[in-house]
N, CA, C and O atoms as a GROMACS GRO file, in nm:
protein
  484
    1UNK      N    1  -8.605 -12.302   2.022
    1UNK     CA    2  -8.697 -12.191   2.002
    1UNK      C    3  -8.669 -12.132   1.864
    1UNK      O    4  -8.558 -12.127   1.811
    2UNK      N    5  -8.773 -12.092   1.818
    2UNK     CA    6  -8.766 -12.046   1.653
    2UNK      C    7  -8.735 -11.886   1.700
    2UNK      O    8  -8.766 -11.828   1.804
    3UNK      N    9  -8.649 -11.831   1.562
    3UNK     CA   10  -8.638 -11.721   1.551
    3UNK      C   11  -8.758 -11.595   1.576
    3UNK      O   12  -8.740 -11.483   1.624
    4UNK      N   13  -8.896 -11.661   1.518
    4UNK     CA   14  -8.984 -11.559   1.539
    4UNK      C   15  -9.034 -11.558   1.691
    4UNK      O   16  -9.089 -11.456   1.732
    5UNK      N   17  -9.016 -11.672   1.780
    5UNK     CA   18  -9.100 -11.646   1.902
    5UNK      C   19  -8.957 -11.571   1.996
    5UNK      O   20  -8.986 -11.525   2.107
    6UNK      N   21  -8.850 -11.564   1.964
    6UNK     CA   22  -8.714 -11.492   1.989
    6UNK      C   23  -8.694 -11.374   1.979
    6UNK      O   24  -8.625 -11.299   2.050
    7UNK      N   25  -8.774 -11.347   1.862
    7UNK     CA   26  -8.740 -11.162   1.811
    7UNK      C   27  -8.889 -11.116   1.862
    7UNK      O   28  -8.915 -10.997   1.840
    8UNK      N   29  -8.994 -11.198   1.933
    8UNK     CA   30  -9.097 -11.148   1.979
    8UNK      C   31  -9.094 -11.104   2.109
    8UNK      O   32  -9.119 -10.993   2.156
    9UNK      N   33  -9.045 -11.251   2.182
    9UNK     CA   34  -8.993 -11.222   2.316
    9UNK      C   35  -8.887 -11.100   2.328
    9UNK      O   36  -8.876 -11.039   2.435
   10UNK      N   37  -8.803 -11.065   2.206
   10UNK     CA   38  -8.724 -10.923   2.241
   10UNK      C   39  -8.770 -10.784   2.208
   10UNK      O   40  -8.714 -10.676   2.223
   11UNK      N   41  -8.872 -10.814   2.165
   11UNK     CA   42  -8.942 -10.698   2.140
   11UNK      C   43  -9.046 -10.661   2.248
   11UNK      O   44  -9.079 -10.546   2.278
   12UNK      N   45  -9.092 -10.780   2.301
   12UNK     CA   46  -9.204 -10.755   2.456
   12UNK      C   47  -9.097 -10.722   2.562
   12UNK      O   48  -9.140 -10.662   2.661
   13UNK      N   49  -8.957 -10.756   2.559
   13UNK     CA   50  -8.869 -10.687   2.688
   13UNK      C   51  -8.842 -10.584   2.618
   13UNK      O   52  -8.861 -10.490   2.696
   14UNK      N   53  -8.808 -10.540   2.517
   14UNK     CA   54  -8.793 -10.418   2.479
   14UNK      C   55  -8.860 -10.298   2.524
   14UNK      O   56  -8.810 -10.192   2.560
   15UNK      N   57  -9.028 -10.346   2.513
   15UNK     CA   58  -9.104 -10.285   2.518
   15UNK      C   59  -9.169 -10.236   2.646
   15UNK      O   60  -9.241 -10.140   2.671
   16UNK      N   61  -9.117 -10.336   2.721
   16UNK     CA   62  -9.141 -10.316   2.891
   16UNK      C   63  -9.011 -10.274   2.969
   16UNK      O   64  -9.003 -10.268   3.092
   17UNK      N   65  -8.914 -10.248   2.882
   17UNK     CA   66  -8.771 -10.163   2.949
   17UNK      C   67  -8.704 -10.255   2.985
   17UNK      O   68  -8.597 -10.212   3.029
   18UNK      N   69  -8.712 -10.394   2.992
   18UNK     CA   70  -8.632 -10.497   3.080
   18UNK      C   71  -8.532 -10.534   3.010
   18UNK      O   72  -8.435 -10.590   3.063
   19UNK      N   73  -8.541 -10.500   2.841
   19UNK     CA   74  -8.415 -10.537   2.756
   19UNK      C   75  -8.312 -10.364   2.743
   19UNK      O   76  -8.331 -10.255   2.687
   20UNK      N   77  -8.216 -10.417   2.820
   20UNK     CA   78  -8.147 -10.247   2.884
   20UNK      C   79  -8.026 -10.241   2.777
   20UNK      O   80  -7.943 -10.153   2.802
   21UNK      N   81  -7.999 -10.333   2.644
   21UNK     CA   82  -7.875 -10.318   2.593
   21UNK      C   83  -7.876 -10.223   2.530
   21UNK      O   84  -7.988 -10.176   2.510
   22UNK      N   85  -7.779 -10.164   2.482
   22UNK     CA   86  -7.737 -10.017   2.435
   22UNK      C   87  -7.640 -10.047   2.324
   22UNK      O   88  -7.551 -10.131   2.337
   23UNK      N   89  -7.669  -9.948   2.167
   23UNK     CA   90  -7.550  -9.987   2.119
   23UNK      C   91  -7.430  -9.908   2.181
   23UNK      O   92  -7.439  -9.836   2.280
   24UNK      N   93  -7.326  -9.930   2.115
   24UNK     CA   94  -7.206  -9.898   2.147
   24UNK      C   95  -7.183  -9.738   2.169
   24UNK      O   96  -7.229  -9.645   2.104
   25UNK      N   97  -7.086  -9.737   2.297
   25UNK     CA   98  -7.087  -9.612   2.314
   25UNK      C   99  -7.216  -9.485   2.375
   25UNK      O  100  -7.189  -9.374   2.419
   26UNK      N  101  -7.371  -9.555   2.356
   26UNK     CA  102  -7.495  -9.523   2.404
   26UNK      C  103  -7.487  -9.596   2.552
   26UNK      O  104  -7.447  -9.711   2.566
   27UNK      N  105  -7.528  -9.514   2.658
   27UNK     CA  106  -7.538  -9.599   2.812
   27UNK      C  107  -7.700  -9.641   2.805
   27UNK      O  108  -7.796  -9.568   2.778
   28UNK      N  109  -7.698  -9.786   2.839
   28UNK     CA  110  -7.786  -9.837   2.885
   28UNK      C  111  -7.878  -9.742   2.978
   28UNK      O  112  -7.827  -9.636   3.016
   29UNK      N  113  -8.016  -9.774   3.018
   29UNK     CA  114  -8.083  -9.721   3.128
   29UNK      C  115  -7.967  -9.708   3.230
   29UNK      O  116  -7.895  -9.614   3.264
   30UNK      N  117  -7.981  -9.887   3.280
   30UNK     CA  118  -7.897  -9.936   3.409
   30UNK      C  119  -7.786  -9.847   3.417
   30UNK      O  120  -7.809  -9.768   3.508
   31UNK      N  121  -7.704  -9.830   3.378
   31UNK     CA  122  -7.562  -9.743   3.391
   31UNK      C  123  -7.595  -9.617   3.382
   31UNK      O  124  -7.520  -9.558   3.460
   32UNK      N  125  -7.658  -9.548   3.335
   32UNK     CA  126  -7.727  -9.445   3.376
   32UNK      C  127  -7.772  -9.419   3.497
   32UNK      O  128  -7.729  -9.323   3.559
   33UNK      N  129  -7.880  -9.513   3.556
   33UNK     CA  130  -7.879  -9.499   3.662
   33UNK      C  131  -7.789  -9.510   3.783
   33UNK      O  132  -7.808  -9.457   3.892
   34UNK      N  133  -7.669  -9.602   3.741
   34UNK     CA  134  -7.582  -9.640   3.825
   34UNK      C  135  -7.459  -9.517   3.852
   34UNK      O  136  -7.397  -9.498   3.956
   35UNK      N  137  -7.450  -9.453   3.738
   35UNK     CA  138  -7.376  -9.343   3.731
   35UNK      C  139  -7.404  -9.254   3.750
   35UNK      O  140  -7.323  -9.181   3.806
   36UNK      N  141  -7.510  -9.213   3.724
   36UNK     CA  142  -7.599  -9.095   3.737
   36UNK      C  143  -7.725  -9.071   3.857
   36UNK      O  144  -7.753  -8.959   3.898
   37UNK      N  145  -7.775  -9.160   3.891
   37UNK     CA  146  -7.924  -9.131   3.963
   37UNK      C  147  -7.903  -9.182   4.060
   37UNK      O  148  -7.982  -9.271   4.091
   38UNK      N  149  -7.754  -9.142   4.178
   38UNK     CA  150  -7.710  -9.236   4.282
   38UNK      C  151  -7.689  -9.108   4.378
   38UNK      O  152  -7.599  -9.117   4.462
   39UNK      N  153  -7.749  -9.011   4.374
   39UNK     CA  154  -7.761  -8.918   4.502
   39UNK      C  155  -7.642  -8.822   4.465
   39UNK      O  156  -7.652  -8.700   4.475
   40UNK      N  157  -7.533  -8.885   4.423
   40UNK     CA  158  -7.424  -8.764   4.337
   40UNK      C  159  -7.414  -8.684   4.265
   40UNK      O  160  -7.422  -8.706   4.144
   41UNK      N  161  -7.394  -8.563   4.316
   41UNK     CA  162  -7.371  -8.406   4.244
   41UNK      C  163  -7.263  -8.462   4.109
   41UNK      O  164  -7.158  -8.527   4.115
   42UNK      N  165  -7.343  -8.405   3.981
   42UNK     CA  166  -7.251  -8.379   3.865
   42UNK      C  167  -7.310  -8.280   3.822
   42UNK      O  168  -7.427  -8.244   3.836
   43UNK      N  169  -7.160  -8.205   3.730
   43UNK     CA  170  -7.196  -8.078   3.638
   43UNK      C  171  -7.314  -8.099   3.502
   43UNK      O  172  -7.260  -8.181   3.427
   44UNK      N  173  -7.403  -8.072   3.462
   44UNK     CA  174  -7.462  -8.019   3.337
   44UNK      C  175  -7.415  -7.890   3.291
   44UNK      O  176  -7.381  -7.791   3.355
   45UNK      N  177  -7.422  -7.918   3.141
   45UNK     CA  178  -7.471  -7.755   3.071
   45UNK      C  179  -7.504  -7.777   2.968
   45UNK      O  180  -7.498  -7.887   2.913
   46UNK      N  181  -7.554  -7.650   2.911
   46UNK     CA  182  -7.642  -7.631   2.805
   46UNK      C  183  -7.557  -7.637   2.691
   46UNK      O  184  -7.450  -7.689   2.720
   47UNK      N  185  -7.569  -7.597   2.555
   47UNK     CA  186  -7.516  -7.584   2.458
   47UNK      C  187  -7.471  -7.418   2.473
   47UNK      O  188  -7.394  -7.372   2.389
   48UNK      N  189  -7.506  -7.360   2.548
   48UNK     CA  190  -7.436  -7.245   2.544
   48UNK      C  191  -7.401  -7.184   2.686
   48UNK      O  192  -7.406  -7.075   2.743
   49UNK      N  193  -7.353  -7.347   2.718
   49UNK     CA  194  -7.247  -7.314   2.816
   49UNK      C  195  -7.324  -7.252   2.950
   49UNK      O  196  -7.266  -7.166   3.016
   50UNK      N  197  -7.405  -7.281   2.974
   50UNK     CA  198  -7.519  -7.277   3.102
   50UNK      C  199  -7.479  -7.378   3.196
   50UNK      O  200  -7.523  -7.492   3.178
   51UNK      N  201  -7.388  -7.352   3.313
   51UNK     CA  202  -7.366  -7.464   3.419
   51UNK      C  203  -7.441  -7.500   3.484
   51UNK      O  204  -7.511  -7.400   3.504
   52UNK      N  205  -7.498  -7.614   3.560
   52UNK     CA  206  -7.591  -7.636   3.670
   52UNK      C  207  -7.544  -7.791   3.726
   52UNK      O  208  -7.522  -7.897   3.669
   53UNK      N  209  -7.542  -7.748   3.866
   53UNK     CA  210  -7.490  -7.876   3.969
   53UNK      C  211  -7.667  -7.974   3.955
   53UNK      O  212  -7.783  -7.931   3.962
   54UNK      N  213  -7.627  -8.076   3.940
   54UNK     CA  214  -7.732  -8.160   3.946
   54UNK      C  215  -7.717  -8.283   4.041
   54UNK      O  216  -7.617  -8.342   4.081
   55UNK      N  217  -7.847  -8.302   4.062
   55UNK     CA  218  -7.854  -8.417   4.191
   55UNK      C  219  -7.998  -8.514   4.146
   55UNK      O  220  -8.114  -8.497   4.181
   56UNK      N  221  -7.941  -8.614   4.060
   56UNK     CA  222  -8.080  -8.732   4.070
   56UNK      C  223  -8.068  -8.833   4.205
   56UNK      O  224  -7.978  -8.917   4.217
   57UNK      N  225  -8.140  -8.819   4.273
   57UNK     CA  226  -8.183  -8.965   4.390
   57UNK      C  227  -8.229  -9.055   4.326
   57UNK      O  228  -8.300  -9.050   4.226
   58UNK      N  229  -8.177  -9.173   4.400
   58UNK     CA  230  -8.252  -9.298   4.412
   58UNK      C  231  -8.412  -9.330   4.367
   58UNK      O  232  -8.466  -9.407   4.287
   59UNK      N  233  -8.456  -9.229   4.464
   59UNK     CA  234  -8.582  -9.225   4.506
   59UNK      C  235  -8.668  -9.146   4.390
   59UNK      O  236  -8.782  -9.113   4.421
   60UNK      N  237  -8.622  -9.114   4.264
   60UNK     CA  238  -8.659  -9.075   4.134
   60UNK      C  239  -8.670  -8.898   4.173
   60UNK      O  240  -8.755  -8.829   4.116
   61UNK      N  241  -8.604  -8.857   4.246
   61UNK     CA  242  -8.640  -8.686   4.252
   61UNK      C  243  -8.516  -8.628   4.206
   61UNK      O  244  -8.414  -8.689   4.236
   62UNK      N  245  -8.505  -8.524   4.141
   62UNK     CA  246  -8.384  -8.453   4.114
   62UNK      C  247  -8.353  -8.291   4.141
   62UNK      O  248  -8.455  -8.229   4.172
   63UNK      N  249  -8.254  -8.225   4.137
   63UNK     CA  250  -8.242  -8.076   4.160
   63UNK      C  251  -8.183  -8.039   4.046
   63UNK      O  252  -8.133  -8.134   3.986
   64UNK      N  253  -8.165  -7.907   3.980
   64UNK     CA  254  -8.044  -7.861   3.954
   64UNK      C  255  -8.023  -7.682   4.002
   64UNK      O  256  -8.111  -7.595   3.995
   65UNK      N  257  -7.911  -7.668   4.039
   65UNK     CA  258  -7.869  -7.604   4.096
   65UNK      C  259  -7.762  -7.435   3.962
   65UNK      O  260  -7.667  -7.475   3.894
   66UNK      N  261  -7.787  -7.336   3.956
   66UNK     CA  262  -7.684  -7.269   3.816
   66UNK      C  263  -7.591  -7.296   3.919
   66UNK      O  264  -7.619  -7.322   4.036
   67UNK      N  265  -7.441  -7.286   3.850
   67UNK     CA  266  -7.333  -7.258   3.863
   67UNK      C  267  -7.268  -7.096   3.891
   67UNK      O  268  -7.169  -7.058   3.955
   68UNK      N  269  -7.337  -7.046   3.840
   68UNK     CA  270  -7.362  -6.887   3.780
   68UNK      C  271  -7.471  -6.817   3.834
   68UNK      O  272  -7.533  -6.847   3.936
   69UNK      N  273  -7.490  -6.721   3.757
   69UNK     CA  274  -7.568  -6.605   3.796
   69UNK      C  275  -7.676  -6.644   3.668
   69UNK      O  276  -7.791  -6.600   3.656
   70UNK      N  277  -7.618  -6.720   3.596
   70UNK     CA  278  -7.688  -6.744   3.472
   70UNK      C  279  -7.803  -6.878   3.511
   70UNK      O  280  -7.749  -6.970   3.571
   71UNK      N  281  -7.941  -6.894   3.485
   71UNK     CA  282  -8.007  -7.016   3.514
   71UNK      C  283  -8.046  -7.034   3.634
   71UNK      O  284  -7.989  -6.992   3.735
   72UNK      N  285  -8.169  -7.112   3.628
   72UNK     CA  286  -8.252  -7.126   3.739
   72UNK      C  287  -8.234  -7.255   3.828
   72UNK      O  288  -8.191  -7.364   3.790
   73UNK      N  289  -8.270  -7.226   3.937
   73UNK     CA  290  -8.297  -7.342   4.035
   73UNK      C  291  -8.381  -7.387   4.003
   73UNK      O  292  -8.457  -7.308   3.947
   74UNK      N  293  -8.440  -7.554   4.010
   74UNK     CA  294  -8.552  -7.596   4.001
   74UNK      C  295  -8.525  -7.765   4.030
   74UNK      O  296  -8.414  -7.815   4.053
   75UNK      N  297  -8.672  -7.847   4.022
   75UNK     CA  298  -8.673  -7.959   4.121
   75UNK      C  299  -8.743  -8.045   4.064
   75UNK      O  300  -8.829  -7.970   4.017
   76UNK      N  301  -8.770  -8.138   4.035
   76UNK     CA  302  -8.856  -8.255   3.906
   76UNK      C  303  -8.855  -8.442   3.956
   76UNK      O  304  -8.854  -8.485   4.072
   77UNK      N  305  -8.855  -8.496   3.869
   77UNK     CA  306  -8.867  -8.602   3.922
   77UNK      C  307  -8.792  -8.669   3.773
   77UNK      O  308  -8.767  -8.596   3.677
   78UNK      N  309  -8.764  -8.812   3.774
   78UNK     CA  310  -8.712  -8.890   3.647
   78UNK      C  311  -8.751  -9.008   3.614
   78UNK      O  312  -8.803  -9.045   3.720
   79UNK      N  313  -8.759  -9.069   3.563
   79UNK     CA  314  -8.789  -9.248   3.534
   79UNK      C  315  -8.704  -9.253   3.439
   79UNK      O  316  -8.671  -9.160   3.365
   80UNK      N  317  -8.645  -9.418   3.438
   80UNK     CA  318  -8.592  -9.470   3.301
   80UNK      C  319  -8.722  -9.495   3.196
   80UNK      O  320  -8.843  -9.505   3.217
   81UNK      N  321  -8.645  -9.501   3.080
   81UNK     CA  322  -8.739  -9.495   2.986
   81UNK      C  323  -8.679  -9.660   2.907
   81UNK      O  324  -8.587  -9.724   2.960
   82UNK      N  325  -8.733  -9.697   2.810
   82UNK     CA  326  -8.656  -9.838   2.705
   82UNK      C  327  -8.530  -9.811   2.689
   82UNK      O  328  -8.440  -9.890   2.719
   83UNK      N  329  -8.508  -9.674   2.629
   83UNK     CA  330  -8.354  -9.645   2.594
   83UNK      C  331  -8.289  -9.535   2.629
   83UNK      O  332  -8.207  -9.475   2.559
   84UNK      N  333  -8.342  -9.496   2.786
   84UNK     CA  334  -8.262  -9.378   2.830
   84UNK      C  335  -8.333  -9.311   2.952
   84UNK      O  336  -8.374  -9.395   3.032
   85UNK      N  337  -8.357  -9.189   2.986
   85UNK     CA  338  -8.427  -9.154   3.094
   85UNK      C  339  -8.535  -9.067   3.028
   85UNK      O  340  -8.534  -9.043   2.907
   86UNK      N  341  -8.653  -9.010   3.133
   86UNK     CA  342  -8.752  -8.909   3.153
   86UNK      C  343  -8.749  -8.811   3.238
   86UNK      O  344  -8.730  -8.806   3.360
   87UNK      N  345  -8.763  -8.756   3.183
   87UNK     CA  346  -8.786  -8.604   3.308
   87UNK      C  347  -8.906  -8.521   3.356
   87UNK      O  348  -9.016  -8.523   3.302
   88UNK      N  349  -8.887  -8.478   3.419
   88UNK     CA  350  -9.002  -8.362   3.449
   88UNK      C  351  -8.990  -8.294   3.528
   88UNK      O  352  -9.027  -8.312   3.644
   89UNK      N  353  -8.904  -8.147   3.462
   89UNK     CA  354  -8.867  -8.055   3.605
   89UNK      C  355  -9.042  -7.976   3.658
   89UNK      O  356  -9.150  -7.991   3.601
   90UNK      N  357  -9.021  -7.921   3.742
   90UNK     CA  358  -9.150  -7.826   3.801
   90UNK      C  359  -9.228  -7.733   3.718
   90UNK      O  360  -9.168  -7.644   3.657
   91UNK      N  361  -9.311  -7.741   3.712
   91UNK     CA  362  -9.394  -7.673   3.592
   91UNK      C  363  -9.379  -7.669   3.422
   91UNK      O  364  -9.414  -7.579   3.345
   92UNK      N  365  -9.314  -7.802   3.392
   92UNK     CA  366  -9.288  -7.817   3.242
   92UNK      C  367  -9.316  -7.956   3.215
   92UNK      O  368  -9.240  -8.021   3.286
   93UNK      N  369  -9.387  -8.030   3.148
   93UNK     CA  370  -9.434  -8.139   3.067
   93UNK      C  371  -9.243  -8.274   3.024
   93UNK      O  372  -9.132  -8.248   2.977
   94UNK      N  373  -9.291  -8.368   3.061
   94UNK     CA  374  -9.162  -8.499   3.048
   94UNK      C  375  -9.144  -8.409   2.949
   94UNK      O  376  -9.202  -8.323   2.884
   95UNK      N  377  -9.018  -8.473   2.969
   95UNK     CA  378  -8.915  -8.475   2.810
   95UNK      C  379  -8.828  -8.621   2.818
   95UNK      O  380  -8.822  -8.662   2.933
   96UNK      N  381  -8.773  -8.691   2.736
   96UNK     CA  382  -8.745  -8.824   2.732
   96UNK      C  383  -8.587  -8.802   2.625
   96UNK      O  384  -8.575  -8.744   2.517
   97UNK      N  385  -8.470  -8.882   2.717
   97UNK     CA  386  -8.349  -8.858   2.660
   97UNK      C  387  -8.304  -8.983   2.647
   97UNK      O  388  -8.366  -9.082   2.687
   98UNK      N  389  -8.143  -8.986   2.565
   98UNK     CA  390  -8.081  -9.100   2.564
   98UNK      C  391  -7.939  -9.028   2.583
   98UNK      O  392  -7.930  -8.912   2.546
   99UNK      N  393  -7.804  -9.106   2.651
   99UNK     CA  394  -7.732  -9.045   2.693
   99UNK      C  395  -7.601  -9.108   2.616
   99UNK      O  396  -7.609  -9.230   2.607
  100UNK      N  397  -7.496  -9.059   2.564
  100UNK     CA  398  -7.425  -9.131   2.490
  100UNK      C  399  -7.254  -9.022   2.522
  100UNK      O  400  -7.240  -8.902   2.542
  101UNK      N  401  -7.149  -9.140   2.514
  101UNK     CA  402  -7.050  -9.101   2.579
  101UNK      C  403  -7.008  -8.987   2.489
  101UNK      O  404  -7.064  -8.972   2.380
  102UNK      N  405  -6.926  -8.920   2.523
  102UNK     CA  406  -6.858  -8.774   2.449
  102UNK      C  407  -6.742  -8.735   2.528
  102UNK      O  408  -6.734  -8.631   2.594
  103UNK      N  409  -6.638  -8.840   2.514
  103UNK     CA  410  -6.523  -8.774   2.562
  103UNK      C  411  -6.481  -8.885   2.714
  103UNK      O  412  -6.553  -8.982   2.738
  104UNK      N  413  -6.383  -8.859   2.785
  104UNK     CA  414  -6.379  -8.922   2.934
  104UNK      C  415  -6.446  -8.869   3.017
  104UNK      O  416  -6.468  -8.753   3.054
  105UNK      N  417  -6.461  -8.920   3.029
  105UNK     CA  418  -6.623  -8.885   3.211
  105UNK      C  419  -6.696  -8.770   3.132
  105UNK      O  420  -6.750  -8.689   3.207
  106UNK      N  421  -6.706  -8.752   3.036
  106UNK     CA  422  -6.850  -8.652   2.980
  106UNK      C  423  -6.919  -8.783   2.896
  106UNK      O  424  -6.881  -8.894   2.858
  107UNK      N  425  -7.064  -8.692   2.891
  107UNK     CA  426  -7.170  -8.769   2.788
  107UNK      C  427  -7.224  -8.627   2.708
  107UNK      O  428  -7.164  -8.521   2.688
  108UNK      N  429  -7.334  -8.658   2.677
  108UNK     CA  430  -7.406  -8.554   2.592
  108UNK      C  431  -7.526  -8.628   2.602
  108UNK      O  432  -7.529  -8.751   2.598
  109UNK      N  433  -7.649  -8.537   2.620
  109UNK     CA  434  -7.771  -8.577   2.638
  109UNK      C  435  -7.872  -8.567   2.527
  109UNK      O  436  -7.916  -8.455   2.500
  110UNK      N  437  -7.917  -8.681   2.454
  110UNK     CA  438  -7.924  -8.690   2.346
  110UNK      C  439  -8.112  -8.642   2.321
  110UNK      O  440  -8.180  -8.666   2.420
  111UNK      N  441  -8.184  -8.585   2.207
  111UNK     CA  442  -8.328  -8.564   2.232
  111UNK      C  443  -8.328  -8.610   2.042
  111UNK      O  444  -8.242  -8.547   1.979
  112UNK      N  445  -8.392  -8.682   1.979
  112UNK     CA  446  -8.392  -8.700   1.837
  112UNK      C  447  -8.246  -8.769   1.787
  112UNK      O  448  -8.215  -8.888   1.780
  113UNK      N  449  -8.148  -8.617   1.746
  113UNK     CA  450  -8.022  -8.652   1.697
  113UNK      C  451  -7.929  -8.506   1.712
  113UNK      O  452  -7.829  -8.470   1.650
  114UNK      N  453  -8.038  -8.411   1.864
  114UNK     CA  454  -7.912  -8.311   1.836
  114UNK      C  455  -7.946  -8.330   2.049
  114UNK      O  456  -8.038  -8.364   2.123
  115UNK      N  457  -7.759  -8.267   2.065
  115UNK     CA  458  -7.756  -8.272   2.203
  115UNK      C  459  -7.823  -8.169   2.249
  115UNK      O  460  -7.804  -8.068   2.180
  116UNK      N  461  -7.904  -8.152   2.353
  116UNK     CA  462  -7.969  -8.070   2.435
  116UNK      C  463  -7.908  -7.979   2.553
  116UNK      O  464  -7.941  -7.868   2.595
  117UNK      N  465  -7.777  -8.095   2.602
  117UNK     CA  466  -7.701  -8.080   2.739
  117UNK      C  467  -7.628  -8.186   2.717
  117UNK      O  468  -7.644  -8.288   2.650
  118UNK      N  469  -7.504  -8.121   2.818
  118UNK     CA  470  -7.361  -8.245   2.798
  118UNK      C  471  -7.355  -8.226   2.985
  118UNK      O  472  -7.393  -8.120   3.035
  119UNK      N  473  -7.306  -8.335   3.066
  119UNK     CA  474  -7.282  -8.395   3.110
  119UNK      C  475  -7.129  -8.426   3.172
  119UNK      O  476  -7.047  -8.480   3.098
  120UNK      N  477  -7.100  -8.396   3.286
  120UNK     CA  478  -6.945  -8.454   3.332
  120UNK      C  479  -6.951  -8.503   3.451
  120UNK      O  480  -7.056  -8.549   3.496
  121UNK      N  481  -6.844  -8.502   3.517
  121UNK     CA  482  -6.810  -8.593   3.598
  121UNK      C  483  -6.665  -8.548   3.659
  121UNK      O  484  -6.608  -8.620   3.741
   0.00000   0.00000   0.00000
């Protein structure tokens, strides 16, 4: 097979999410989901330190829960995206992330090139 029908074929799985590699240190969809969207409570917070217990299902629905007195309850749904996940909590329009490690059992939730929310475990 020639190089061009190679970098075509990786660009049509690319493009349909089925090519899940990640560079280094960035989590794939798959491990994302595997780590994350498996019915298990993990901590979020904000950049200013806003806690919230979170819960993605299987079944693409999610919660998050404040920690605090600070932040709201609320309830949405998710999909993987080519290079990361989608969201859509209750009454607010997707937003589309990529998740990349930051530390042991933390990530940081990536939107452009600045974190939005970090992530533990």
């Amino acid at each position: 097979m020639n190089a061009r029908i190679v970098g075509a074929a990786a660009a049509l799985l690319l493009g349909t999410g089925l090519l899940l590699a990640a560079p280094a240190g960035r989590l794939a969809p798959k491990d994302i989901e595997t780590l994350f969207f498996n019915g298990k409570p993990f901590t979020a917070s904000t950049p200013a330190n806003v806690k919230f217990k979170m819960v993605f299902t299987p079944d693409g629905t999610m919660t998050r829960e404040p920690v605090s007195k600070t932040g709201s309850k609320s309830e949405g749904t998710w999909k993987l995206s080519a290079d990361g996940f989608c969201s859509t909590w209750k009454g607010s329009k997707q937003n589309c992330y990529r998740v990349q490690e930051n530390g042991t059992n933390k990530w940081a939730i990536i939107v452009s090139t600045q974190a939005v929310a970090y992530w533990s475990k």
